[in-house]
C-alpha positions as a Markdown table, in Angstrom:
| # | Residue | x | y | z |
|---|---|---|---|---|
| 1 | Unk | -139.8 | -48.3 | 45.7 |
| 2 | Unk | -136.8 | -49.6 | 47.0 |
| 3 | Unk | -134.1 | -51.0 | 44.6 |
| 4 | Unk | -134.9 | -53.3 | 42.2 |
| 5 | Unk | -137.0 | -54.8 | 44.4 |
| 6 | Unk | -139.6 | -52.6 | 45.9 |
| 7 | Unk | -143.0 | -52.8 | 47.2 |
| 8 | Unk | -145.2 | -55.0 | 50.1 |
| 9 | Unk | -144.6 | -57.2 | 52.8 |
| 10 | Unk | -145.1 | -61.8 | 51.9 |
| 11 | Unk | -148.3 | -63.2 | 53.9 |
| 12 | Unk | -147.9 | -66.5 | 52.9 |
| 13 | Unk | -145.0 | -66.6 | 55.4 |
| 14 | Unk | -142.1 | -67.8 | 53.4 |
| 15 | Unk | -138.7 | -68.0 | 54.2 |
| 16 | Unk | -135.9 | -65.7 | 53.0 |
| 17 | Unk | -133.4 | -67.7 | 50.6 |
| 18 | Unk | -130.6 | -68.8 | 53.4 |
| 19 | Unk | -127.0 | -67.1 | 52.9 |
| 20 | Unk | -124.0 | -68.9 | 54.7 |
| 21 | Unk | -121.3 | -66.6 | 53.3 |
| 22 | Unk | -120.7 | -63.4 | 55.3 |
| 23 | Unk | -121.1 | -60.4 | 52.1 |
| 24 | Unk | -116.9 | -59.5 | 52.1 |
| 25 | Unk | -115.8 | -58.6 | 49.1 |
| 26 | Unk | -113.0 | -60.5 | 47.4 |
| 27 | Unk | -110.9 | -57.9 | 44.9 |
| 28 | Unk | -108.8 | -61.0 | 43.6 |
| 29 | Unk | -112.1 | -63.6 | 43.2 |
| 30 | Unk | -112.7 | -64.5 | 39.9 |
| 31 | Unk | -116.6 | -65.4 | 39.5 |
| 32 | Unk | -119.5 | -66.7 | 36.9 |
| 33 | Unk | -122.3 | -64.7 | 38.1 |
| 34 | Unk | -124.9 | -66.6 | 34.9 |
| 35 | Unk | -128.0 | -67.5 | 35.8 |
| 36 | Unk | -131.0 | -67.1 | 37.8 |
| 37 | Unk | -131.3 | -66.3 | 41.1 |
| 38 | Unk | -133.8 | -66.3 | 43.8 |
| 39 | Unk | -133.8 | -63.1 | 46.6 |
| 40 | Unk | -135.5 | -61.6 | 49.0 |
| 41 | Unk | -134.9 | -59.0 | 51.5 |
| 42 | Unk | -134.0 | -60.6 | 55.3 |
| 43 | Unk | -134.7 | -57.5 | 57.2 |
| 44 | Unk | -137.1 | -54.3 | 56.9 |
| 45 | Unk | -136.7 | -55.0 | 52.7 |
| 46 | Unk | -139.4 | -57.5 | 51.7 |
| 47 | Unk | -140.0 | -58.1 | 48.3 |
| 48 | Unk | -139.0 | -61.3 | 46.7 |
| 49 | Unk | -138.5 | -62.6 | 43.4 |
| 50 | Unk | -135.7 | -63.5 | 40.7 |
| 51 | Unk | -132.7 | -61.5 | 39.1 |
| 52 | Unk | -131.0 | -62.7 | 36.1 |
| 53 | Unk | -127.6 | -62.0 | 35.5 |
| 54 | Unk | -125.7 | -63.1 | 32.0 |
| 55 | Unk | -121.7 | -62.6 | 31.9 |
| 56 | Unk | -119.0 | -62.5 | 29.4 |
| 57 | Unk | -115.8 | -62.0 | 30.7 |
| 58 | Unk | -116.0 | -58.7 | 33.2 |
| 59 | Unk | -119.3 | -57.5 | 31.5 |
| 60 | Unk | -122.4 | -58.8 | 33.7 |
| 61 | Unk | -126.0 | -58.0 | 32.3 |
| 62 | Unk | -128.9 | -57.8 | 34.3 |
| 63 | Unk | -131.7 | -59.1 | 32.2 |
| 64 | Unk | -134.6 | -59.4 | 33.9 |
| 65 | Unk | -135.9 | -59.1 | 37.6 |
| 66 | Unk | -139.5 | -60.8 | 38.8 |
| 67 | Unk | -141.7 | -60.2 | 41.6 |
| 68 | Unk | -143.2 | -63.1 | 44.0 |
| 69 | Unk | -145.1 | -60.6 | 46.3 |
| 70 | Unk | -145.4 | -56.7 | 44.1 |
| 71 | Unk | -146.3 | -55.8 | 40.6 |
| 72 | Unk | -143.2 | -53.8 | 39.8 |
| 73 | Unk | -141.5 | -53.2 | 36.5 |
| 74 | Unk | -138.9 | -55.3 | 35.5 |
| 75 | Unk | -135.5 | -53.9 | 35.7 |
| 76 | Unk | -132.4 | -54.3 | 33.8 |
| 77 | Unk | -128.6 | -52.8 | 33.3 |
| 78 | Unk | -125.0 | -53.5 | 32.6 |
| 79 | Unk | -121.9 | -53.0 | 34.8 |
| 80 | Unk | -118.3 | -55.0 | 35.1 |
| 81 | Unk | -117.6 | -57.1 | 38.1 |
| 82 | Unk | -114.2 | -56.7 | 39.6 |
| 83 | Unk | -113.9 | -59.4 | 41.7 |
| 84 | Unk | -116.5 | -60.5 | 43.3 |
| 85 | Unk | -118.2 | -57.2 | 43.6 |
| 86 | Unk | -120.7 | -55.9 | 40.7 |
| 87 | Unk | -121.3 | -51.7 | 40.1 |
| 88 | Unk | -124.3 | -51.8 | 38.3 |
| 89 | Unk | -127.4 | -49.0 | 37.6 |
| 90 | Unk | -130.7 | -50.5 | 36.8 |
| 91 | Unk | -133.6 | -48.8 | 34.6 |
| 92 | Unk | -136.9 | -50.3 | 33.8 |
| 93 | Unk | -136.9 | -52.4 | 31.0 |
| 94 | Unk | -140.0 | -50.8 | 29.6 |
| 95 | Unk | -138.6 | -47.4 | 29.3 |
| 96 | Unk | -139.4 | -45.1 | 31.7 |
| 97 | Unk | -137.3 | -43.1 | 32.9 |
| 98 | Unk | -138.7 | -41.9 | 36.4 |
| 99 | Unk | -136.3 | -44.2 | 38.2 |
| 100 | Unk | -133.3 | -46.2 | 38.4 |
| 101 | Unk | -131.6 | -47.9 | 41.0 |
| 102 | Unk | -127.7 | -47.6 | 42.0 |
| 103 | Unk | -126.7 | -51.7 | 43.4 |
| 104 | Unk | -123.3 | -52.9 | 44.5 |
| 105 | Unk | -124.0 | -56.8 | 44.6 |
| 106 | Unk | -121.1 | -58.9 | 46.3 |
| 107 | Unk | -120.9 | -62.5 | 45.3 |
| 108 | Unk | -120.0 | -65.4 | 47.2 |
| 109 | Unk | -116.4 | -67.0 | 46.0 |
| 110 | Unk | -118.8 | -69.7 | 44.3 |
| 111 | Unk | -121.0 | -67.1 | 43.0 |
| 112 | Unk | -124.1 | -68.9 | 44.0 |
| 113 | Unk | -124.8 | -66.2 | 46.6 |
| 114 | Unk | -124.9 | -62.3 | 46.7 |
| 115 | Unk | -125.7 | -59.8 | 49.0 |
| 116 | Unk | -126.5 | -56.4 | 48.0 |
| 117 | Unk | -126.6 | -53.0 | 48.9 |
| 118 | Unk | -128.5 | -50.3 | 46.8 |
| 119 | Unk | -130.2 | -45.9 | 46.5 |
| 120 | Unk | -132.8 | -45.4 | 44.3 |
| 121 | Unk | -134.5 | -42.7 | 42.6 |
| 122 | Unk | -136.9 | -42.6 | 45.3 |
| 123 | Unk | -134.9 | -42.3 | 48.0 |
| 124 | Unk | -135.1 | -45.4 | 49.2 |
| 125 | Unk | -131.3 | -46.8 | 50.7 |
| 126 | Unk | -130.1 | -50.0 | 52.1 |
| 127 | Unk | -127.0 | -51.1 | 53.4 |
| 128 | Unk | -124.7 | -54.2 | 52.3 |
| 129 | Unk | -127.2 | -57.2 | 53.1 |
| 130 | Unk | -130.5 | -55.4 | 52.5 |
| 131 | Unk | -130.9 | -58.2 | 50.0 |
| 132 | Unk | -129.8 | -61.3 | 49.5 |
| 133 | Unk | -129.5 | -64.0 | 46.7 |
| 134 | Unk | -129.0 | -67.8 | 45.9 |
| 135 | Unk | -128.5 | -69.2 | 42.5 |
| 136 | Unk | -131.4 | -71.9 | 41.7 |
């Protein structure tokens, strides 16, 4: 399963949350990353679902992930944003340990958007803009 978002192609035929920043990262941003946001994958990635980040200071928490179109376990994990870009390994919440998921997220200046690129346990890769976010 790729990243935190693995599994099967949408049929109902809707669109991929829209992205008008261009995924740079911004070493001297300083962004609020709380909240829920909405993402899907634009290109050969097609889950989509929600990811919800909480922040204190440099320390953002991923606390939960959903799943419009797969039945995937919910994911979660810690890192520290520098900038506007987020290092951060996510586990299912349930436990298991079979898989985990390395991300680098970068976040808009506004941190309402994020692209992301990711490796998981199963071998699945994608580069920067496999997935892509907006804050709801």
């Amino acid at each position: 399963m790729p990243l935190l978002f693995a599994a099967c192609d949408s049929s109902d035929g809707s669109a991929p949350p829209a992205v008008v920043w261009d995924c740079e990262e911004l070493p001297l941003a300083v962004v609020d990353v709380n909240g829920v946001y909405r993402y899907s994958g634009p290109g050969a990635y097609r889950l989509r679902g929600t990811i919800t980040f909480e922040q204190v200071g440099a320390t953002v928490r991923v606390i939960g992930t959903t799943y419009d179109n797969a039945n995937d376990r919910e994911l979660e994990g810690e890192g520290t944003i520098v900038g506007n870009r987020l290092d951060i390994v996510l586990v299912p919440i349930n436990g298991d340990v079979d898989y985990s998921a390395d991300i680098t997220f970068h976040f808009s200046p506004d941190g309402n958007e994020f692209c992301c690129a990711f490796s998981d346990t199963n071998d699945d890769t994608g580069p920067m803009g496999s997935y892509i976010g907006v804050r709801e």
